[in-house]
C-alpha positions in Angstrom: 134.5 86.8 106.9 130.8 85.5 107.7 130.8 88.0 110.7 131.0 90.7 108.5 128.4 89.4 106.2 126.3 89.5 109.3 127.0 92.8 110.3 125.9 94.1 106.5 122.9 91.9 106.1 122.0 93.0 109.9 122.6 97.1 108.7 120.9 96.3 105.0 117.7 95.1 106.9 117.6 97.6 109.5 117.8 100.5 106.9 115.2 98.9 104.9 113.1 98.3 108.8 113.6 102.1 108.6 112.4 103.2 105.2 109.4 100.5 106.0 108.4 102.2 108.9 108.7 106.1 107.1 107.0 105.2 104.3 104.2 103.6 106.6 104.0 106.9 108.6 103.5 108.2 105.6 100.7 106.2 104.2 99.1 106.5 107.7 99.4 110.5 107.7 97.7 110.9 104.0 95.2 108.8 104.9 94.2 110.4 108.0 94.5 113.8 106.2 92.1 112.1 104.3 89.8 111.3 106.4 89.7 114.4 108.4 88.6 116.3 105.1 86.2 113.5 104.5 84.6 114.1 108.2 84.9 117.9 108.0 82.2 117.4 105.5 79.5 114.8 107.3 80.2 115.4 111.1 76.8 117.2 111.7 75.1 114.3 110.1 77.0 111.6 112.4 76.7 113.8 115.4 73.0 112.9 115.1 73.5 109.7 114.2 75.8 109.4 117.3 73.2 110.9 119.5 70.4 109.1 118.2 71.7 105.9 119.1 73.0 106.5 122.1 69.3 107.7 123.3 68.0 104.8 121.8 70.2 102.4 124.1 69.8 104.6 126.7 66.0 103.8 126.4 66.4 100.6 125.7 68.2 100.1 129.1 65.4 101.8 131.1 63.1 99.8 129.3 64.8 96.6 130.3 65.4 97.8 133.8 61.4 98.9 134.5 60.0 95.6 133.1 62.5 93.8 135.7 61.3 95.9 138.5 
């Protein structure tokens, strides 16, 4: 009799592992719908933020690099 009990609490928690992981796919998926609008609407300004910084370390690097010479 407990081997059965087993077997149902081991099927009751794998249906529920199941349902967890749908309904955290679908969390994940709304979200990054949301985001993705949210970007479509601020990427020009973080492109230049991106680039920006990146010429800044960039410089900052040949900076370093000249005063060790």
């Amino acid at each position: 009799m407990k081997k059965q009990d087993n077997e149902k609490k081991d099927v009751v928690s794998l249906k529920g592992k199941i349902s967890g992981w749908i309904f955290s796919i679908f969390v994940g998926c709304v979200a990054l719908n949301i985001a993705i609008k949210l970007l479509a609407e601020v990427w020009l300004p973080l492109v230049c933020l991106i680039i920006f910084i990146v010429l800044l370390a960039i410089g900052y690097r040949l900076k370093r690099f000249n005063d060790w010479r």
